[in-house]
Steps between C-alpha positions, in 0.01 A plus 500: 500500500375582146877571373613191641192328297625655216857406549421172524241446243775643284785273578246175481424687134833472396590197616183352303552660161872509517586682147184628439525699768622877543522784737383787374552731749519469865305850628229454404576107510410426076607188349426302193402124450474377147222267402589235216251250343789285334239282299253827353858694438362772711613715757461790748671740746268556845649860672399467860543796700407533883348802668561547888233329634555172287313241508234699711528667203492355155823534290496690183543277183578556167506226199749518204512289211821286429458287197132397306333781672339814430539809728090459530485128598786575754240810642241282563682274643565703755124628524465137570740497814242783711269333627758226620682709672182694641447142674889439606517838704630404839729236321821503329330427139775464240531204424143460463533772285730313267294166558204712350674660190676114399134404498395769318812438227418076501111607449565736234711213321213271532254715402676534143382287192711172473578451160502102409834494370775804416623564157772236604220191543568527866232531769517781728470433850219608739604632831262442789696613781650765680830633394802288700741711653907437530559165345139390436432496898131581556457746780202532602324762794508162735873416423585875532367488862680231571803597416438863643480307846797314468681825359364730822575209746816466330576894560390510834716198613823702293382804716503314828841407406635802447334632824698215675812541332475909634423385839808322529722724310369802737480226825912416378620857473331600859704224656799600269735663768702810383884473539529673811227330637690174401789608658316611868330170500831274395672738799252411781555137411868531510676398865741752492646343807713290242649786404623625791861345569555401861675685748801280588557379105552878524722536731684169347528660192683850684770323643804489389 
């Protein structure tokens, strides 16, 4: 049960961040999800790795920076992520995860001193939300379960299909009659009595 959680928390991973997603390795199952912030020019790369017992068990994470961050900001950025996923165990948690970290990045960009105006005259603009993932689309933990839902109902109906395709397939080939069984049953419905030429065409046939 906990591999096929993983499996599939995987697959709705890479479906949801496309690109920025990559396999790592799949035993242990590692992968890679980068983390942009288009607007502060920021990024990073979250490492997720799953022990056995995930999500009973938490996964272990690791934070590297990308582009505008130090090795140290990306470290406690990660710090950041234990206690969430202390509260997640029993719960497939990575996207939270990721939820958690483009806060962190959208925070940290609001957090820094504005200036007025750049050396250009132009005013820099304030972000006040969470980073937007593929094409601007805000996915958020709500929209994520929603579409989790659809995805899993959407498996399990592909699944029942499959099952019902194999039923037939195995319910065609044990009707499927071999060629000799072909052959007996076409020969029992044969009346070989029309084969059989009659006695006095016989003798017709023998005189001269």
């Amino acid at each position: 049960a906990e591999s096929e959680e993983q499996a599939t928390e995987m697959e709705a991973l890479e479906a949801i961040y496309a690109d920025d997603y990559k396999q790592l390795s799949a035993s242990p199952p590692r992968f890679q999800i980068s983390i942009k912030n288009e607007e502060a020019g920021c990024a990073v790369a979250l490492v997720v790795e799953y022990p056995a017992g995930y999500p009973t068990v938490g996964p272990v994470t690791s934070i590297h920076p990308l582009k505008e961050i130090t090795k140290q900001q990306a470290e406690g950025l990660n710090t950041k992520l234990r206690p969430l996923i202390e509260e997640s165990l029993g719960d497939v948690m990575v996207f939270t995860l990721v939820q958690a970290v483009m806060d962190a990045l959208a925070q940290r960009q609001e957090e820094e001193p504005v200036p007025e105006e750049s050396a250009g005259g132009i005013k820099k603009p304030v972000i006040n939300e969470a980073l937007a993932i593929r094409h601007g689309t805000q996915v958020t933990l709500e929209v994520f379960h929603q579409w989790k839902k659809g995805f899993d109902a959407e498996r399990a109906r592909q699944g029942e299909l499959k099952q019902t395709a194999k039923a037939k397939a195995m319910e065609a080939k044990r009707d499927r009659l071999t060629g000799k069984q072909f052959f007996s049953k076409m020969a029992a419905n044969i009346d070989w009595d029309l084969f059989v030429e009659d006695e006095d065409d016989i003798d017709e046939e023998e005189d001269p």
